[in-house]
N, C-alpha and C positions, 0 to 999 in steps of 0.2 A: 264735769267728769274728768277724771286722769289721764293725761295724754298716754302713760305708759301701763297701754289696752294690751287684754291677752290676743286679740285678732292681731296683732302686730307680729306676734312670735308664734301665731300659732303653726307654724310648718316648722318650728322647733320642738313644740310639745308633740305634732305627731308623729315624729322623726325618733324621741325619744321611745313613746309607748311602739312605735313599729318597729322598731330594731329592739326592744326590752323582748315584745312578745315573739320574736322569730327567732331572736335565742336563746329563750325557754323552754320554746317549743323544739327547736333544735337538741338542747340535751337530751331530750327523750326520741327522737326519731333519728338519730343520727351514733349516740354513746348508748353503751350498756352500763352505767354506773348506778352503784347500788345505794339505794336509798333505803335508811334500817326504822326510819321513824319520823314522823309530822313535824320536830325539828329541821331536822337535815332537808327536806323537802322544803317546808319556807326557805330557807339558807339557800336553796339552790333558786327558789324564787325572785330573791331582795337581790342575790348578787350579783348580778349586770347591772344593775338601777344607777349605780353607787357612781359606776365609772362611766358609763350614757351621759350620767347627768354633769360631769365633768366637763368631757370631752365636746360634747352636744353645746356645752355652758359656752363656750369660747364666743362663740356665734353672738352672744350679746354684748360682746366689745366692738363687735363689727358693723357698723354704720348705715353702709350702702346694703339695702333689701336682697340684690343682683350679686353681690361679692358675696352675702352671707348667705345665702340658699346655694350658691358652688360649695362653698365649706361644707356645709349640710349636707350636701347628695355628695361629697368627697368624704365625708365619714362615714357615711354610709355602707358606701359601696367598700371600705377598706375594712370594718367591723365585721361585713357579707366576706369578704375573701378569707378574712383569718377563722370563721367560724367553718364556710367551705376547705378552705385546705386543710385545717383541724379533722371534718369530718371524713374526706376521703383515705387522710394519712391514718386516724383509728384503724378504719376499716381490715388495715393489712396489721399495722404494729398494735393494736391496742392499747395506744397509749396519743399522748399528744406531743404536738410538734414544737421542739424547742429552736433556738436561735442560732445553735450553729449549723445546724440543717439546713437553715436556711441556706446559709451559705455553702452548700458541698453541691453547687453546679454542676461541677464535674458528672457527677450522678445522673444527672436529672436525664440527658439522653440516653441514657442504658437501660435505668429503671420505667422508659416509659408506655411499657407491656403492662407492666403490674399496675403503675398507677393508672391507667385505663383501665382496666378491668375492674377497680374500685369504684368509678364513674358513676352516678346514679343519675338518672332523668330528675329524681325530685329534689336533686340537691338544689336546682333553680331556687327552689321556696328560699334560700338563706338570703337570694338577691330580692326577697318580692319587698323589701323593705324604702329598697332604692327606689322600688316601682312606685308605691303607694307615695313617698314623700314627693317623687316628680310629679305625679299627677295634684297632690297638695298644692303643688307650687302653681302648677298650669288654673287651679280653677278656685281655689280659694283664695278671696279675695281678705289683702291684707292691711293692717291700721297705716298711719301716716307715720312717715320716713321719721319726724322729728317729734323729740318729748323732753319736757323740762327733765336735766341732767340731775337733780339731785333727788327725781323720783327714779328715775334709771339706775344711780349708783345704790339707791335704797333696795331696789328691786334684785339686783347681780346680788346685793349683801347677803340678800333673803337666801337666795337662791341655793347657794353657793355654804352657806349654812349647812342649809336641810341637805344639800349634797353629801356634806363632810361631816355632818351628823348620821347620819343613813350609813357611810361607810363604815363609822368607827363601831357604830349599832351592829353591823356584818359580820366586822371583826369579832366584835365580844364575843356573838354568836356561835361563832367559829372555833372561839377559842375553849367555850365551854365544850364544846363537841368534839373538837381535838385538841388535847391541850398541846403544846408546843410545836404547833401547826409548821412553823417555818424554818424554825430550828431542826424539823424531823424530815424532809423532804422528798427524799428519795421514790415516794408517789405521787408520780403527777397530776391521778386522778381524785385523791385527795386535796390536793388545791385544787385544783376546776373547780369541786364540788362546792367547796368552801369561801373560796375569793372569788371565780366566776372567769370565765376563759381568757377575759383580757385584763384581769388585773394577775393573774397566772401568768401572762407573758412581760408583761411590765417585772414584776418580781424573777421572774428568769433571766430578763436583762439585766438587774442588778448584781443575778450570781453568776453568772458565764463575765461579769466587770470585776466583780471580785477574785474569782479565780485568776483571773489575767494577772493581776495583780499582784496574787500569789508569788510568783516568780519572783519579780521584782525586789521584794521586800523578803526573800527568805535568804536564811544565810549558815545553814547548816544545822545549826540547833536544833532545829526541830526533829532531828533523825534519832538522836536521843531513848525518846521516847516509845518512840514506833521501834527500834533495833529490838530493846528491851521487851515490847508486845510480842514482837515476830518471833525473839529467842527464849522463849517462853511457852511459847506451843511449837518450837519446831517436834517434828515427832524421829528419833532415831531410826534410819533402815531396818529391814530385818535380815541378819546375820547370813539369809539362807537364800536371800533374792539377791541382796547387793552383788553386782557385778556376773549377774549370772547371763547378760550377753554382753558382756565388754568384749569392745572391738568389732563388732559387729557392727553392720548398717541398719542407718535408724529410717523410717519411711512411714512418714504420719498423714492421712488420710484424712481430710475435713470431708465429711459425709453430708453434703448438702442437704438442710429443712429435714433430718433425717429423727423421727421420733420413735421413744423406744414401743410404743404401743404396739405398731405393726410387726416385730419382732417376735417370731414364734407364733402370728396370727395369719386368719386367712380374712377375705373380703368374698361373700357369697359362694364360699368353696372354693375358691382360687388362692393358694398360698401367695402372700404377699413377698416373703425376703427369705427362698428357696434355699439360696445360698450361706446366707447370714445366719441363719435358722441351724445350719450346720455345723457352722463355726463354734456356734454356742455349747457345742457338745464335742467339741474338737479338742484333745490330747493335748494338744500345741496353745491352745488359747485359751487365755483369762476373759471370759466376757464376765464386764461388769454390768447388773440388772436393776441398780439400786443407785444411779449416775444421774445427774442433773446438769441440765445447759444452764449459763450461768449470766447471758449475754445481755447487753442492753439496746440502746436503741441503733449499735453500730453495728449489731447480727453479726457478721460471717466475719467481718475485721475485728468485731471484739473478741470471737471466742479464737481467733489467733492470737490477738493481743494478750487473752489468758493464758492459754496453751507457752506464750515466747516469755511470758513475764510473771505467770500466778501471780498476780494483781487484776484487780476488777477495772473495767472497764469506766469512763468518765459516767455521773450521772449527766444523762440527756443531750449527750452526743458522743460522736465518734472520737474516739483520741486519736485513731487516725490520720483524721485531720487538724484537732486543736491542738496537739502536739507531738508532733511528727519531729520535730525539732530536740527532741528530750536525751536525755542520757537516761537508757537502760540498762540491765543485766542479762538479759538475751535468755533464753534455754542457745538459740546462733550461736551469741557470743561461746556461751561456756564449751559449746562443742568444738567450736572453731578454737578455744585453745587449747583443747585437748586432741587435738589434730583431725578432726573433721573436716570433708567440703562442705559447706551448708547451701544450699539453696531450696528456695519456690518454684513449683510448678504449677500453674495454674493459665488456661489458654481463654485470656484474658485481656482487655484492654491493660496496658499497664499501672495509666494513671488513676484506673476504678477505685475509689476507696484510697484512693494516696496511695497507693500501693509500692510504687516508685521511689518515693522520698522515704516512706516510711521504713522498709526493708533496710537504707542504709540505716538508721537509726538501730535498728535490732543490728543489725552489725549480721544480714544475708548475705553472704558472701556473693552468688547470682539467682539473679531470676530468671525465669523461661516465664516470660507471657506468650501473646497469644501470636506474637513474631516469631517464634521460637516453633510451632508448630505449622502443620501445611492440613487447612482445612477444605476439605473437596467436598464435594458437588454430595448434599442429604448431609452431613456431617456438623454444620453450624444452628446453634441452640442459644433462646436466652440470646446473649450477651458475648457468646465465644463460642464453645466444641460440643460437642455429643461427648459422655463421659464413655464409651466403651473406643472410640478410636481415641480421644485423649489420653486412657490408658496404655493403649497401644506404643503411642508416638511416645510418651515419655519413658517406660522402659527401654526405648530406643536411646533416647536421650541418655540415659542412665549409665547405659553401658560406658559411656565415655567419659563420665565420672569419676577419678580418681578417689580409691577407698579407702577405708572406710570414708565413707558419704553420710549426709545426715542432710531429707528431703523434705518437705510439706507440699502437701498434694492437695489442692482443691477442685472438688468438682460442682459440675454447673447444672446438668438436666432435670437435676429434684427444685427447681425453685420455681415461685409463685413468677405465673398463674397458670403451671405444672401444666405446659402445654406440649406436644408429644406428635410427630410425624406418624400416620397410618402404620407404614413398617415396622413403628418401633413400640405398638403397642400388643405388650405379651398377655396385657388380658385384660377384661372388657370395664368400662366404668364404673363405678359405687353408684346406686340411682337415692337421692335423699337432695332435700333443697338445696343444698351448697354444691354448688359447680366447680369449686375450688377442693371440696374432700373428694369429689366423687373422681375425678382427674388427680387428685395426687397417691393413689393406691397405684395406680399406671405408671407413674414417673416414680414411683418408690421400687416398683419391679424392673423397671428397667435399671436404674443404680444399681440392684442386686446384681444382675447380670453381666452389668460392666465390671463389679468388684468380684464377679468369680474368673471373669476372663482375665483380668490383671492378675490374680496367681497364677494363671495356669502362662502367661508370658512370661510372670517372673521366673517358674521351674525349666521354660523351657532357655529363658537368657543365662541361669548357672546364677544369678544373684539370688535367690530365695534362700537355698542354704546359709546364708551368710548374712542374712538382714531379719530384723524385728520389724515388724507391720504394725502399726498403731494406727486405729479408728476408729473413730468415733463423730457423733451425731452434734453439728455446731449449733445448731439456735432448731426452734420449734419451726412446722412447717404450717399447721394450721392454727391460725390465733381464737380466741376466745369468741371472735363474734361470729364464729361458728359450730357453736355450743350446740345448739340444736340440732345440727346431725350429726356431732360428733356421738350427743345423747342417742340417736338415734342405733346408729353404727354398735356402740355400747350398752343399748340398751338401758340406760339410767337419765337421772337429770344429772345433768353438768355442776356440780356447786363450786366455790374457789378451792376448797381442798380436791377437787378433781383437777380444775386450773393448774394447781401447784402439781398434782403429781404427773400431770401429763408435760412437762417442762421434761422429763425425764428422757436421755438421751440413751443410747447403745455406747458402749466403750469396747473395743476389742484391742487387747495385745495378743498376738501373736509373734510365739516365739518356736520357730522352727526345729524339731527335736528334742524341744523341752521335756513332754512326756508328762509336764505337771500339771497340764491345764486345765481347768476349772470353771462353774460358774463361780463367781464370785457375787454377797449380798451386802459384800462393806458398801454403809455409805456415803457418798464424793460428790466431787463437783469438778468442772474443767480447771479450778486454780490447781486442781492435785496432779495433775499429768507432767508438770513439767518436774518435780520432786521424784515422780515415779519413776519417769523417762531413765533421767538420770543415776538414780539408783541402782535399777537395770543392771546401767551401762560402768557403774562402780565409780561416779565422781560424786564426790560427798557436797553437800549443799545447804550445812549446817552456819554457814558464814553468809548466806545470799537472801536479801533482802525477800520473800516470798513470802507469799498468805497459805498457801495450798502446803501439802504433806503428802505422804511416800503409801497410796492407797494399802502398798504391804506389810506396810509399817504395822507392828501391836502397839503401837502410842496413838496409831489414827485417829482421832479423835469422830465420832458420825455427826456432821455439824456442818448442812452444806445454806451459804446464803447467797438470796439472789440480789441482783444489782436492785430490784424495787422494795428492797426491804423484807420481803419475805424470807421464810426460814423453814428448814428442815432439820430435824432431828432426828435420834432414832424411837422418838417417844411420843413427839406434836411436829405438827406442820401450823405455822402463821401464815392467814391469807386473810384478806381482808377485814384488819383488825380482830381479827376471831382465833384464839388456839384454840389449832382441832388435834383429836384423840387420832392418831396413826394407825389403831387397829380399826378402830370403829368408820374413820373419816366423819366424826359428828364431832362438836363442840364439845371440850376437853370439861370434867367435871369441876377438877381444879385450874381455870385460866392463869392463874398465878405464874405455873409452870413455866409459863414461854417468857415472861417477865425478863431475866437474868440473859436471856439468849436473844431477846428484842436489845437490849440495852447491847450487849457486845457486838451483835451485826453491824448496829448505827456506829459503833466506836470502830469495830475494821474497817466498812466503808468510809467514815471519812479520812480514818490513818492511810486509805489507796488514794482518797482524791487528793490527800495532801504531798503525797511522794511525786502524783504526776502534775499536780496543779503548779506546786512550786518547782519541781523539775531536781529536786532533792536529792536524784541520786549521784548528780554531779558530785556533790562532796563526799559520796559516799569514797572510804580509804578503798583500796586494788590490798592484795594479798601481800604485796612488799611496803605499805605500807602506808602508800603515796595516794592523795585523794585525785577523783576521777577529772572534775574541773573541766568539762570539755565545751567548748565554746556550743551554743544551739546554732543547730543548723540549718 
């Protein structure tokens, strides 16, 4: 009989089948990812197997029984944590965790309300893997330590085969079902589906190694091309908006998890956004209703990132932090040299989000965090202030601001897991399975409130005459895996063209005495507000590196894309792989349509990762002539 017996390795093969089946069974009790056909479903089947059997594989180079069952219950238990922290992070962002997340520590003690309240009791099951193989180890008994070596290397040979055979078998599969699967990336639940969570992370660490590198190796050339893209769709002002509050103070409002759904709606007879509601039919104000958040997995710092730079956000992290070091173009900057104060308000840790470092980069002239305010006894939320005394205190602030001023205003009370003191609830909870919608209609009323009290300080401080009010709704406040009450709340089933249109944010300019104010049904995204802003304010922006356009522009183009790939038109919306018909919200007759508008999204998105990956706008020339060149910081 052959020394190299399967009872030798068997606490290897159970190790392999118990972690294969916990997460399998993890993609279904943990992701809501759509599976369209008996292919895709094997696919999601086969592909953990590939990389189990890899990883697991090591263990038969390893000699000693005792060394190689630690390796064993150490992979384990490491496969359990990526699949648990995977699951908890969906939960909130609907999407998966990439590598530079890992690293924004910084976070993790601010964030750690929301991520507990993600918490499930039964996420245990992703560790019962560790369990089962300990107990393998403790009681099944195993073959002898030693076996003729060149049945051994016969055996890894086999093994190690069928492993790398199996994979490449994955891949084909894959590739019939998406063709240029890795080349097209920007869904990440596309890869899971397809490579399987941890060859997903493997392949994420190649591209967060590549972009690095980006830098490195780039050297101006490349702007070239992208100038030309950019100067090709810029869209001209229109004759009749350009400069129509030049001089004036600018005061842009990031409206916290604020979505446009509850705009003009009520919650069981209770008007949700009494105030806002108002505005929309306000003389003074352009509320736009047809506006999309645009943000990725850096929320509240990308959609500033958009708003300071109309460029998209990095795929599958914060630029915040991966490159805080960059040379930009600011909407700061351009104000600052057209003689603005610029700064942040936001009563805030400072270092939240890089917030610190990064602000120099956009060239913020100051910031007011959370030093900068005096928060008293009921007044502290979240992570910082109650947004109706935060209002308060920075009008104060303001006043000492030398003007014209140009401000960014973030507030805090609308965020997950939209939890809200006694006093401060103006009306009563949404009742439906999600404890997370039925509590954010509460914390959405109250934001109103604060934002109608901040006008009525600005009228009484003498700066409202004299300043434009920009705001608008930064990222989504409830994510998709709560589709079921949002169904509810809506009355319909949730499909991804609902997905998609519920991304849709509130945008308000208010312009004091204007007299022209409007709804407006053009439709945008957050990269157009800094093009808008500007226009306004009468500084042209036909020379500035920018993806977004001048919303009051007639060259608008209605063409808005989201950081995962998705797209909006004013004809189809793309959501998961499906163009759907905009009036109907059903599958487009002719899917061909979205073809031409899938291809250009993929080609702006990566002409933005390429300006920030390689940091390209260093060389970009200044208006005398001279290129920018500025050492990272």
């Amino acid at each position: 009989m052959r020394k190299f017996s399967w009872p030798k390795h068997s606490v290897l093969i159970i190790a392999v089948i118990a972690t294969w089946l916990t997460t399998y069974i993890g993609y279904y009790t943990s992701f809501n990812m759509k599976i369209d056909n008996a292919m895709q479903q094997f696919i999601l089947l086969i592909n953990p197997l590939a990389f189990l059997l890899f990883i697991y594989g090591v263990a038969l180079f390893i000699k000693k029984t005792k060394t190689r069952n630690r390796y064993i219950v150490a992979v384990s238990f490491i496969t359990s944590f990526i699949m648990f922290a995977n699951a908890v992070f969906y939960r909130f962002f609907t999407d998966f965790i990439t590598l530079p997340l890992l690293f924004q520590t910084s976070n993790f003690a601010d964030l750690s309300s929301s991520i507990t309240e993600n918490l499930r009791f039964l996420d245990l099951f992703f560790f019962s893997d560790v369990l089962i193989i300990l107990v393998a180890i403790r009681f099944f008994k195993q073959g002898p330590e030693r076996v003729q070596e060149s049945s051994s290397k016969m055996g890894r040979k086999v093994y190690f085969a069928a492993a790398a055979t199996l994979m490449m078998f994955n891949l084909a599969l894959a590739e019939t079902q998406r063709p240029q699967l890795l080349t097209r990336s920007f869904d990440r639940e596309l890869l899971v589906k397809n490579l399987g969570t941890y060859n997903y992370h493997l392949y994420d660490l190649f591209v967060q190694s590549k972009s690095h590198a980006q830098r490195t190796f780039a050297d101006g050339t490349e702007l070239t091309e992208i100038e030309n893209y950019v100067k090709a769709n810029h869209a001209q002002p229109d004759p009749k908006m350009f400069g129509t509050a030049k001089g004036k103070n600018v005061i842009i409002v990031s409206l916290e998890s604020l979505q446009n759904f509850v705009i003009n709606n009520d919650m069981d007879g209770h008007e949700i956004t009494p105030f806002l509601n108002g505005l929309t039919n306000d003389k003074d104000t352009f509320y736009f209703d047809n506006f999309y958040q645009q943000t990725g997995l850096g929320k509240t710092s990308d959609s500033e990132f958009i708003v300071e730079n109309s460029l998209y956000g990095r795929n599958g992290s914060a630029v915040f932090f991966t490159h805080s070091g960059n040379t930009y173009n600011s909407l700061s900057e351009r104000l600052g040299e057209n003689g603005y104060a610029t700064s942040v308000m936001h009563a805030n840790s400072k270092s939240f989000w890089n917030r610190d470092i990064m602000y120099k980069a956009l060239n913020v002239q100051k910031f007011y965090d959370v030093d900068s305010y005096t928060i008293g006894e009921d007044e502290a939320v979240n992570w910082g202030m109650k947004d109706i005394p935060f209002f308060h205190q920075s009008v104060n602030l303001m006043k000492d601001i030398k003007q014209p001023f140009a401000t960014r205003m973030i507030t805090l009370t609308n965020h997950h897991p939209f939890d809200l003191d006694e006093q401060d609830k103006l009306i009563p909870e949404y009742t439906s399975n999600s404890n997370t919608l039925n509590k954010y209609f509460q914390t959405v009323r109250y934001m109103d409130e604060a934002v109608k009290e901040f006008f009525d300080d600005l009228k009484e401080s003498g700066l409202y005459e004299n300043s434009i009010i920009v705001m608008y709704g930064d990222h989504y406040g409830i994510s998709e895996n709560h589709n079921k009450a949002m169904g509810m709340y809506m009355d319909k089933e949730i499909t991804p063209f609902d997905n998609a249109e519920l991304q849709k944010v509130p945008l308000f300019i208010h312009i004091p005495g204007s007299g022209e104010g409007k709804k407006m049904h053009e439709l945008g995204g957050q990269v157009d507000i800094r093009p808008t802003i500007l226009h306004l304010l009468g500084i042209d922006t036909k020379a500035d590196m920018q993806f977004g356009s001048d919303l009051f522009s007639p060259d608008h183009e209605p063409f808005v894309i989201f950081r995962d790939g998705r797209l909006v038109t004013d004809k189809n919306i793309y959501a998961q792989e499906v163009c759907y018909d905009i009036e109907t919200g059903e599958p487009a007759i002719d899917e061909a349509q979205c073809e031409p508008y899938i291809e250009r999204a993929n080609t702006e998105l990566n002409y933005s990762d390429a300006l920030i990956n390689g940091d390209l706008l260093r060389f970009k020339e200044r208006p005398d002539g001279s290129p920018e060149m500025k050492e990272s910081k």
